[in-house]
C-alpha positions as CSV (number, residue, x, y, z in Angstrom):
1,X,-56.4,-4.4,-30.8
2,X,-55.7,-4.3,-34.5
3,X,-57.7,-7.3,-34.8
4,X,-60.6,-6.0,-32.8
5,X,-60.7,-3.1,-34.5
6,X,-61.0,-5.1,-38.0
7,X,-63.8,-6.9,-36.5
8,X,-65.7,-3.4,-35.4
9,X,-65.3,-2.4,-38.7
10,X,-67.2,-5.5,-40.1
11,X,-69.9,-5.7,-37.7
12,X,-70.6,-1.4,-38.1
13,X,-70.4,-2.2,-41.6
14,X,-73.3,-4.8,-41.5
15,X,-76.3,-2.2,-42.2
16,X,-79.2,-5.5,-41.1
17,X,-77.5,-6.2,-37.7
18,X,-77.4,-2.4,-37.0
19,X,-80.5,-1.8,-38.0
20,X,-82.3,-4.9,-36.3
21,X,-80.4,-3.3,-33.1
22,X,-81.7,0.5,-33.5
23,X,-85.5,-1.1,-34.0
24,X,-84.9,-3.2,-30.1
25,X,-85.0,0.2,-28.2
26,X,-82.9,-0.7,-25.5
27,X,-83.1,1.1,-22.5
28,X,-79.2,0.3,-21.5
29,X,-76.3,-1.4,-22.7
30,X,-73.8,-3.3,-20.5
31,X,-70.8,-3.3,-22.4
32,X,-67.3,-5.2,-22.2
33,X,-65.2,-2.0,-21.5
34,X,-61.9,-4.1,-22.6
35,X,-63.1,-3.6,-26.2
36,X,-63.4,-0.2,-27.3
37,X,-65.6,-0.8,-30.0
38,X,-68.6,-1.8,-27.7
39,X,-68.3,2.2,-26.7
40,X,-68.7,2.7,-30.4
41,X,-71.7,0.4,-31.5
42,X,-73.6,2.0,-28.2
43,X,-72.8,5.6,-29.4
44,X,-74.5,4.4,-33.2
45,X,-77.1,2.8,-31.3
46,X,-77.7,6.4,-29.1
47,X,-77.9,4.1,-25.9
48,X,-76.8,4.8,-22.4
49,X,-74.5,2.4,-21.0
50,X,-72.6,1.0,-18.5
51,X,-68.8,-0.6,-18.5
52,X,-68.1,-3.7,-17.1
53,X,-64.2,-3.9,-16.9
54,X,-63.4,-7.7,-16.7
55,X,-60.0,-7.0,-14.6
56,X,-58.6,-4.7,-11.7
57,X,-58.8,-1.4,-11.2
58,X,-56.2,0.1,-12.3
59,X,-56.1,-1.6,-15.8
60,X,-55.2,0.2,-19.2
61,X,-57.8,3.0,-18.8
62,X,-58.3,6.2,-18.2
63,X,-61.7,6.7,-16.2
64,X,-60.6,9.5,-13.9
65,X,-60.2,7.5,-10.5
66,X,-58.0,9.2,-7.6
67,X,-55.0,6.9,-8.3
68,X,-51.8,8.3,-6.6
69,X,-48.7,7.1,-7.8
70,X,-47.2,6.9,-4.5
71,X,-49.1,3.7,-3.3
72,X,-51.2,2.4,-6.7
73,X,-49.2,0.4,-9.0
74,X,-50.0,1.0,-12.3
75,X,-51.1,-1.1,-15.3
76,X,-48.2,-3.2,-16.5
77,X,-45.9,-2.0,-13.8
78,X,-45.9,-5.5,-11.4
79,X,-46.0,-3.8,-8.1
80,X,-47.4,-3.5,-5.2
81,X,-48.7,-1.3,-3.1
82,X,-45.6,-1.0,-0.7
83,X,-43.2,0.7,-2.7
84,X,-39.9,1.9,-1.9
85,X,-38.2,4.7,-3.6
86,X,-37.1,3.1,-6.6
87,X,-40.6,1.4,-6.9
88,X,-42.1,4.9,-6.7
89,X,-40.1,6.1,-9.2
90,X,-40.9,3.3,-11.6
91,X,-44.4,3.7,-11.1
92,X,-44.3,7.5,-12.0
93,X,-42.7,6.4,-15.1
94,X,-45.2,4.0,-15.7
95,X,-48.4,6.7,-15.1
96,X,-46.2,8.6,-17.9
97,X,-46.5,6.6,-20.0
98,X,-50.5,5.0,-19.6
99,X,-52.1,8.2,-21.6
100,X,-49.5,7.5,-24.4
101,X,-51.1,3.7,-24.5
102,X,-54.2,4.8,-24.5
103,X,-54.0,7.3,-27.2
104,X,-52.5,4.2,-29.5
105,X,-55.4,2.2,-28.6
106,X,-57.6,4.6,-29.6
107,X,-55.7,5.7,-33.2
108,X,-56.5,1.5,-34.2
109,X,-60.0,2.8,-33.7
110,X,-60.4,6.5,-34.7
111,X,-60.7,5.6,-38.3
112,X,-63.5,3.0,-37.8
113,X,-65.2,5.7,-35.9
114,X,-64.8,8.4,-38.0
115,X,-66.8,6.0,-40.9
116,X,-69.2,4.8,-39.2
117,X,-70.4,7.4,-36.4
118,X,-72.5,10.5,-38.4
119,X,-71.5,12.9,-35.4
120,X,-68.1,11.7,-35.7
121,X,-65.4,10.2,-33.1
122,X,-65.5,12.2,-30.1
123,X,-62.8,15.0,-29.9
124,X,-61.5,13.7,-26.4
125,X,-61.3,10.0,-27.9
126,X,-61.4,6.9,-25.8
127,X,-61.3,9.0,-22.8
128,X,-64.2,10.9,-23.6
129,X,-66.5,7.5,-24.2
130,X,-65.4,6.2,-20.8
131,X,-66.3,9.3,-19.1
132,X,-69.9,8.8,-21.0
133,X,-70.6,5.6,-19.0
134,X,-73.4,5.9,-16.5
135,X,-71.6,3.4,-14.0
136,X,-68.2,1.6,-14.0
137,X,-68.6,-2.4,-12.3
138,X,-64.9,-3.8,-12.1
139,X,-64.9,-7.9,-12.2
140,X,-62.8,-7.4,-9.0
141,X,-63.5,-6.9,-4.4
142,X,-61.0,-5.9,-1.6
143,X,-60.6,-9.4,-0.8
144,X,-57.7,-9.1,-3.4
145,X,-57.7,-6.0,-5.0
146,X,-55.3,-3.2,-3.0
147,X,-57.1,-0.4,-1.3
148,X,-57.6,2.6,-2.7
149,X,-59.6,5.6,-3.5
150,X,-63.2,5.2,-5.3
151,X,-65.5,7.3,-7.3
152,X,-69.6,7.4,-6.5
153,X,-69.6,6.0,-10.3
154,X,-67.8,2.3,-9.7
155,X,-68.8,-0.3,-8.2
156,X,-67.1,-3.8,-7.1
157,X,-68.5,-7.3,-8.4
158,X,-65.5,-9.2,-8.6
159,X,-66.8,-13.3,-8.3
160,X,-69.9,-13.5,-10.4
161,X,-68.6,-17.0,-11.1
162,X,-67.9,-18.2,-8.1
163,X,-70.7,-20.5,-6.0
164,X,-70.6,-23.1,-3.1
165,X,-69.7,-26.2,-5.4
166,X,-71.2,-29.5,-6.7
167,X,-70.3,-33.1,-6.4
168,X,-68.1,-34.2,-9.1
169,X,-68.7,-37.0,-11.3
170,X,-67.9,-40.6,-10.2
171,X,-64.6,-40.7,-12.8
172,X,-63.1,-38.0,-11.3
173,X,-64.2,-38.4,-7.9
174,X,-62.5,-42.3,-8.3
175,X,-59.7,-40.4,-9.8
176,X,-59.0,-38.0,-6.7
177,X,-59.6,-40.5,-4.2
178,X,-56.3,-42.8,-5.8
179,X,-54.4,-40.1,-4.4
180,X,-56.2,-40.2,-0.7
181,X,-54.7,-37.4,1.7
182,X,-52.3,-36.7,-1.1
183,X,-55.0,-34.7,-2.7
184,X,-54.8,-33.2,-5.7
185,X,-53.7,-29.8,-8.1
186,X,-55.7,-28.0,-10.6
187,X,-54.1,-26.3,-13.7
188,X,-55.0,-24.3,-16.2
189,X,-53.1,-22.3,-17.9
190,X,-55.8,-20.9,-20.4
191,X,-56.0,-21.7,-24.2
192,X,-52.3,-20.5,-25.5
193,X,-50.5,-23.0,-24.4
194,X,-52.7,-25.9,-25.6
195,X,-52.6,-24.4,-28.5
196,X,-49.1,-22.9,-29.7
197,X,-45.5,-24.8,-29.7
198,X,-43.8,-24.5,-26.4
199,X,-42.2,-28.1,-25.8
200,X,-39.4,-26.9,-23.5
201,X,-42.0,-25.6,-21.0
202,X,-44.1,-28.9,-21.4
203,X,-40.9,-30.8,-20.8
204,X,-40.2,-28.6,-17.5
205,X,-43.7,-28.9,-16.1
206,X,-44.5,-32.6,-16.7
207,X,-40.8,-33.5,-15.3
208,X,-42.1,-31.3,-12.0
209,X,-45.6,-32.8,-11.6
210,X,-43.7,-36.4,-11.8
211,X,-41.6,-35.6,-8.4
212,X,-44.8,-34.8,-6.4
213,X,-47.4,-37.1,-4.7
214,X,-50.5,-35.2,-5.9
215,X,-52.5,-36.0,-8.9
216,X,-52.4,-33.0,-11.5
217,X,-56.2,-32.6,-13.3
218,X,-54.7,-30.2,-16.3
219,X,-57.3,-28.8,-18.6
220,X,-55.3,-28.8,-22.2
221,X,-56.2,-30.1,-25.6
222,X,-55.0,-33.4,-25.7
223,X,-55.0,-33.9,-29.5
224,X,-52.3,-31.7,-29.4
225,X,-49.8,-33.0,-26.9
226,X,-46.7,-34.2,-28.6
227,X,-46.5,-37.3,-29.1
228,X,-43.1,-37.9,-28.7
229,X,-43.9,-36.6,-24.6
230,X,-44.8,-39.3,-21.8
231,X,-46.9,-38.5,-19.1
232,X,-46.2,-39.4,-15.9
233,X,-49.2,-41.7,-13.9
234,X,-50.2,-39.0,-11.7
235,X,-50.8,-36.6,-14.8
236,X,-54.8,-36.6,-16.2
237,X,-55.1,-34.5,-19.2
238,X,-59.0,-32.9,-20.1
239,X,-60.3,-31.2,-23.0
240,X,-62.8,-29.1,-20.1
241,X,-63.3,-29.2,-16.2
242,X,-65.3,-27.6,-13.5
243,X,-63.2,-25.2,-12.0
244,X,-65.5,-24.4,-9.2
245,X,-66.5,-27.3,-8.5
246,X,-63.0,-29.1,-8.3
247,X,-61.7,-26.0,-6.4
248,X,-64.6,-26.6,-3.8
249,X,-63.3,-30.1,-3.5
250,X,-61.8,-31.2,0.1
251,X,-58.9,-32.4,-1.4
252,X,-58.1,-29.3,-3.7
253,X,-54.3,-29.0,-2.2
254,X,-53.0,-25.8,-5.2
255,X,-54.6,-24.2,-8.3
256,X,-51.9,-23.4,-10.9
257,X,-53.4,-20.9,-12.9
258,X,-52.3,-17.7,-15.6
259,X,-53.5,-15.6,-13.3
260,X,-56.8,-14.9,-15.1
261,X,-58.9,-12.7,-12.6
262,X,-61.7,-14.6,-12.9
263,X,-59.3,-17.9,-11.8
264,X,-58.0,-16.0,-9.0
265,X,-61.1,-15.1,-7.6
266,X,-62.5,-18.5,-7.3
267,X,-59.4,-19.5,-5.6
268,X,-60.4,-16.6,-3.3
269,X,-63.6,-18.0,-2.9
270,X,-62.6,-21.6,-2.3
271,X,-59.4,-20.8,0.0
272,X,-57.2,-22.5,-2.6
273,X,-53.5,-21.5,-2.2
274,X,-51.9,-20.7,-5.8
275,X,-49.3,-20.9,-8.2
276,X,-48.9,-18.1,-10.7
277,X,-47.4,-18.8,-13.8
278,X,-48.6,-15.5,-16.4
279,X,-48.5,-15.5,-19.8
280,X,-49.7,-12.2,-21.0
281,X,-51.5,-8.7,-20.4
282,X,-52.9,-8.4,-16.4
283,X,-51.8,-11.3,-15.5
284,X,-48.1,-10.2,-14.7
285,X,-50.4,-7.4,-12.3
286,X,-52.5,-9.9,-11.0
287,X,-50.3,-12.7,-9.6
288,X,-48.2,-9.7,-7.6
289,X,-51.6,-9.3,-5.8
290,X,-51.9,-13.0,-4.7
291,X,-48.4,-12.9,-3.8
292,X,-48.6,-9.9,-2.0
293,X,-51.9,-10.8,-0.4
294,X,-49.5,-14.3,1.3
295,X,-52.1,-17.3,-0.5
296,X,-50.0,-17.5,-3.7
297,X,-46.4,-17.3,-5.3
298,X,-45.6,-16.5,-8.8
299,X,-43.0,-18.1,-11.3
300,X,-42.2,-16.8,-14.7
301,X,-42.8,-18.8,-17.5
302,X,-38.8,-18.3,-18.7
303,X,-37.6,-19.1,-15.6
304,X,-39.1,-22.9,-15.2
305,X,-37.5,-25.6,-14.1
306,X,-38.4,-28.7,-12.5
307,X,-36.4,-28.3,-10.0
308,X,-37.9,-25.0,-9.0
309,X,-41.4,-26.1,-10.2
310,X,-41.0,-28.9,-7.4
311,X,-39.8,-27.2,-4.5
312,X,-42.6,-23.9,-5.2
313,X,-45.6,-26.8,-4.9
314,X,-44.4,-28.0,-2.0
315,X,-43.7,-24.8,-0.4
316,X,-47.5,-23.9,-1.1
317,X,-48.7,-26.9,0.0
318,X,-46.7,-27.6,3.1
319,X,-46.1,-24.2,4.4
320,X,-49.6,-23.3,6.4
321,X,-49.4,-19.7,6.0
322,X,-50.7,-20.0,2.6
323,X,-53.8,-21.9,3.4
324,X,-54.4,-19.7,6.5
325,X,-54.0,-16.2,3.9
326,X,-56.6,-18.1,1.8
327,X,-59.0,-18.9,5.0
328,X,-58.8,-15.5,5.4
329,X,-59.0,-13.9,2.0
330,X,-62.0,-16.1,1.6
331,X,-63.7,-14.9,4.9
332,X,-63.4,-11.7,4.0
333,X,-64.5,-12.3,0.1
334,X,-67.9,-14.2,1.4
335,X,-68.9,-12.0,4.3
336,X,-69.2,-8.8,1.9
337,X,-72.9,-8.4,2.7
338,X,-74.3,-8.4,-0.6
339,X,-73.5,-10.7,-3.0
340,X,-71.9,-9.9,-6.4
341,X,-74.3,-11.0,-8.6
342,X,-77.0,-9.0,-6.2
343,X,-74.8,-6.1,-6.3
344,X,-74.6,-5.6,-10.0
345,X,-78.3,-6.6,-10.3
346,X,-79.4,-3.4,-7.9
347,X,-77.1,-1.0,-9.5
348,X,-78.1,-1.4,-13.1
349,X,-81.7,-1.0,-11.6
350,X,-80.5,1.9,-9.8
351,X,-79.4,3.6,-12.9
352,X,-82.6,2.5,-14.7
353,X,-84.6,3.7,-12.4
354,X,-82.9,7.2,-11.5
355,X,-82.4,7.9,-15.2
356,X,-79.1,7.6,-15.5
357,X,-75.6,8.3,-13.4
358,X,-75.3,12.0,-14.1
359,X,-76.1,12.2,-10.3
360,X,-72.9,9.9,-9.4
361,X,-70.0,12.3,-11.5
362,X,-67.7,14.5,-10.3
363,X,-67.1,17.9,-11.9
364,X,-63.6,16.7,-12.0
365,X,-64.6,14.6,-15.2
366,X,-65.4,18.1,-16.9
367,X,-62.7,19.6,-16.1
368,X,-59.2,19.4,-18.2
369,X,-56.4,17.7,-17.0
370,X,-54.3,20.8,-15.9
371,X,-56.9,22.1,-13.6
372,X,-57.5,18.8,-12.0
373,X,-54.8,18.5,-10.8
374,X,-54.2,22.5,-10.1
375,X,-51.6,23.2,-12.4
376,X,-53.2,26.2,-13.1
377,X,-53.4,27.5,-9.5
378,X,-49.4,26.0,-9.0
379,X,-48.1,28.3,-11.7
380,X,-50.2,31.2,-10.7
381,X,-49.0,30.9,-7.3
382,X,-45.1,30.7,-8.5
383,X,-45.8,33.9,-11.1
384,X,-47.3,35.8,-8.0
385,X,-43.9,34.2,-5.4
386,X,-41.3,34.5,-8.5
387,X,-43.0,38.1,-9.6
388,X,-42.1,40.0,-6.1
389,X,-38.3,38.6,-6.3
390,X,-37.8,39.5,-10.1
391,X,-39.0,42.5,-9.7
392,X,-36.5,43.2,-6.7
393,X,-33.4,41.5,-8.6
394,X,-33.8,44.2,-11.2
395,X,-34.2,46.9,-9.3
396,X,-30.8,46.0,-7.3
397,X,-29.3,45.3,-10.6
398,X,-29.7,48.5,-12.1
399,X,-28.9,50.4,-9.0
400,X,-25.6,48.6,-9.2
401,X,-25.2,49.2,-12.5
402,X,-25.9,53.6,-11.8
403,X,-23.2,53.0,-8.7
404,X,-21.0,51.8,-11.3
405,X,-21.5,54.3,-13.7
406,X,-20.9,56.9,-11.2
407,X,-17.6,56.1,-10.3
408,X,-16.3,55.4,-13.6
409,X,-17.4,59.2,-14.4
């Protein structure tokens, strides 16, 4: 966030970008709600807008969704939505402590607001600027997201990416076909590990792909493979490859992914079972919903061994109750009856067309915190219980205290 915020203050900074922007007159802005200074340039720019989170739900912000702790797991807190006592009580903790995040977020870019915004940062902060979108669309769909509560102001897109997919080319298809009914395993495990030292995981995960029959396509940088590390034959290292398309392929047997939402969701779409192996934010959340959801199970990156690495594949690829929870996930992901794409499309135009999503907010966003959730009403009702019983105690009190008096005298 600190280095976001250093890039806001740059690209605020730059008076010809700003001003080419003001002169375009857009009618609306889709920003990427992760960043908060995309709130910021659209309030300089006096455009409406609408967020476009790129993850679940419930991710690190506060947009005033019914969320009750006793069956949504919060940001961070890697549960699910069956929770036992201790579960509920670590979620509480967890919802405790999401408003102090958020308030840190937003003090890395108070100051940038404060220069650069001539009405000044707004007095509710972050959470004021994502209660002053017209419409919320989450990059996420039931198909793995738990159920929960909605607001007339969000709206569900998850799988923008995903599409029935396209012949390979004859290299790879040649490749995959070496390995006949074998099939094959897709990794990726996103750009940090291609790119930062972390040899005693390398070592773990080639020594696992070595013990099983599959070939392993593995998207990493291969300039920057050790050299001193062999690859095993059924190992095929590329700088880029066609996710969708390779997870469309008949042979596609597991996808080892981060746990990227967007990775998961084509693995939805495809009905590819999945390994979970997260490195960093969501991810942790989102490979505890495609474990819960049965298509997926989930290894932490500390805990590797080759040993493990090797028995988890083979449980995901031999055990048919993975494949049948991704048959199903991926039924229910395809049959929504509008696509996501089409979805997204028809809202904007909605808010376009209606003049904006006024129409589509509670009065609960208006109201403070304390009388959302009747605090107000709770202590007046104990004041009126407590008054009645107070007033009773002294009265007993002090007639005890005359009895007393009397019969000393």
């Amino acid at each position: 966030m600190g280095h976001l915020s250093f890039q806001c203050d740059k690209l605020l900074g730059d008076k010809e970008i700003i001003a080419f922007l003001q002169r375009e007159r857009y009618d609306i802005a889709i920003l990427d709600a992760f960043n908060p200074c995309s709130f910021i340039l659209a309030h300089k720019l006096a455009v409406n807008y609408i967020a476009f989170y790129p993850g679940t739900l419930n991710g690190p912000l506060s947009i005033a969704l019914p969320s009750p702790v006793s069956y949504i797991p919060v940001f961070s807190s890697q549960l699910s939505d069956r929770m036992d006592l201790w579960c509920r009580a670590k979620n509480l903790f967890y919802a405790f402590l999401a408003p102090v995040g958020q308030e840190l977020v937003w003090s890395t870019f108070k100051e940038v607001a404060e220069r650069h915004l001539e009405s000044g940062p707004p007095l509710g902060g972050l959470g004021e600027f994502h209660q002053g979108a017209e419409l919320w669309a989450f990059n996420t769909d039931f198909s793995l997201e738990f159920p929960q509560p909605l607001m007339p102001y969000t709206v569900l897109v998850g799988g923008l990416l995903n599409k029935p997919a396209k012949p390979l080319e004859q290299d790879l298809e040649l490749w995959i076909s070496s390995f006949g009914e074998a099939g094959f395993i897709v990794i990726t495990l996103g750009s940090m590990v291609s790119s930062v030292s972390v040899d005693p995981l390398l070592v773990e995960l080639v020594a696992g792909f070595s013990r099983i029959p599959q070939g392993v396509l593995w998207r990493y940088d291969s300039q920057r493979w050790p050299s001193h590390m062999d690859r095993p034959p059924n190992l095929r290292l590329v700088d880029w490859l066609p996710i969708n398309d390779l997870l469309g392929h008949e042979k596609a047997r597991l996808f080892i992914t981060h746990g990227g939402q967007n990775s998961l969701l084509q693995a939805v779409y495809h009905a590819v079972p999945v390994l979970g192996i997260p490195l960093f934010g969501d991810q942790f959340d989102n490979v505890v919903r495609a474990e819960t959801k049965g298509y997926g199970l989930t290894i932490n990156p500390t805990h590797i061994t080759r040993e493990l690495l090797n028995s988890t594949i083979r449980t995901l690829i031999q055990d048919i109750r993975f494949k049948t929870s991704a048959l199903s996930l991926s039924r229910i992901h395809r049959s929504h009856p509008v696509p996501p794409t089409r979805r997204l499309i028809q809202w904007v135009e909605h808010i376009l067309h209606s003049g904006g999503g006024t129409h589509l907010r509670p009065a609960s966003l208006m109201q403070p915190w304390y009388q959302r959730y009747l605090l107000d009403l709770v202590l007046l009702l104990c004041l009126g219980l407590l008054g009645p019983v107070v007033f009773c105690w002294t009265l007993c009190r002090n007639k005890n205290n005359r009895d007393k008096h009397k019969k000393i005298h």
